[in-house]
C-alpha positions, 0 to 999 in steps of 0.5 A: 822271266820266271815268277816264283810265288812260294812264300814272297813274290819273287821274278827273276830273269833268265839267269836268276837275277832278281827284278825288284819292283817297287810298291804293293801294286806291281807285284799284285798285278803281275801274280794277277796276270800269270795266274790267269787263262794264257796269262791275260785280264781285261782292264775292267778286271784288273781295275776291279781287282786292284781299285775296287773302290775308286771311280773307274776315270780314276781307277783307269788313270791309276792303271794306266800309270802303274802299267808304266810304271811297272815297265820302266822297272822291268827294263830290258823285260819291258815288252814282256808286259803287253796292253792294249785299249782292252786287255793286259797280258804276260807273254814268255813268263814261266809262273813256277810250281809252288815248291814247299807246302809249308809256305803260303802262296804270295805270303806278302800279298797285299790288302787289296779289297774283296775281289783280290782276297777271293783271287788270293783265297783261290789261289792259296787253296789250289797251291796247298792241293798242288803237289809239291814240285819234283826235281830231276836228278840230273845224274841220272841218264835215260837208258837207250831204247830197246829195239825190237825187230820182227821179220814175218815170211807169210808162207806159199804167198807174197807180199801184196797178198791182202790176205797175208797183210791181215794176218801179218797185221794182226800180228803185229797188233797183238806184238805192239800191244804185248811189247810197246804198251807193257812198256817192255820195249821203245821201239818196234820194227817190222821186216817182210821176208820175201823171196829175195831176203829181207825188206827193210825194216819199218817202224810200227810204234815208238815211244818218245824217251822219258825226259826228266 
């Protein structure tokens, strides 16, 4: 499921159906949930936010009961909403970035008591610092690597000379540091030449390819 909070609360599936949820507490208690550390809140915390007021055998009820009800509405996506004795949580919920920041965060938020309005002024407040959200033109395709090979022939020496491995060492160092860092190439091989031609070549460094 993806959640979207830019202006109204709005979940969705993969394919970008809507879920409707019914109510001001569902959509409370899953924007609660995917804002928080690995999308997960104790019940206590969950009861304080949402019934900050009630008994807690009442406010336990309440949540008990929203939690169910709250899954008969995700259908199919029911077992992404997972409780124990202890804790709630979302797994596979993608919390997308706020996109516009002419719109407030959960616009339609409702007024829950004082711990949901310093969760909703925290989150507001991150929203409008966040930058806005960059989408990636799809038109555009990643250029291929650059491949640059280097072979060395250390001189009146072989290959396993500890020696000659330094020096040529250094030079690879000082080419990985010129080539690879100033991002003038991808990837950077290296060949030792010896008396019977050429090994073959390995690979020093390689940058992973920019993903849009």
């Amino acid at each position: 499921m993806r959640l979207d909070l830019t202006g109204s609360f709005r979940l969705t599936d993969e394919d970008g159906v809507e879920i409707p949820l019914s109510g001001r507490l569902g959509p409370a208690l899953i924007a609660g949930l995917a804002t928080s550390h690995r999308q997960s809140k104790s019940r206590d915390a969950l009861r304080a936010m949402l019934w900050p007021r009630s008994p807690d055998k009442q406010s336990t009820a309440s949540l008990r009961s929203l939690l169910s009800a709250l899954r008969k509405e995700l259908g199919s996506h029911a077992k992404q909403l997972v409780a124990d004795r202890r804790m709630v949580r979302l797994e596979g919920v993608t919390l997308l970035p706020h996109q516009d920041p002419t719109l407030a965060f959960f616009d339609d938020a409702p007024g829950l008591g004082e711990v949901f309005e310093d969760w909703l002024s925290t989150e507001r407040s991150r929203a409008q610092t966040a930058k806005p959200a960059v989408r990636p033109d799809l038109s555009m395709q990643p250029a291929p690597p650059t491949r640059v090979c280097v072979a060395l022939y250390p001189p009146d020496v072989t290959t396993d000379d500890p020696h000659a491995n330094h020096v040529v060492g250094r030079i690879v160092g000082q080419i990985r540091q010129h080539l690879c860092l100033m991002d003038m190439t991808d990837v950077l091989d290296l060949s030792i030449m010896d008396e019977s031609g050429i090994t073959p070549p390995t690979t020093l460094a390689q940058r992973p390819p920019d993903v849009a």
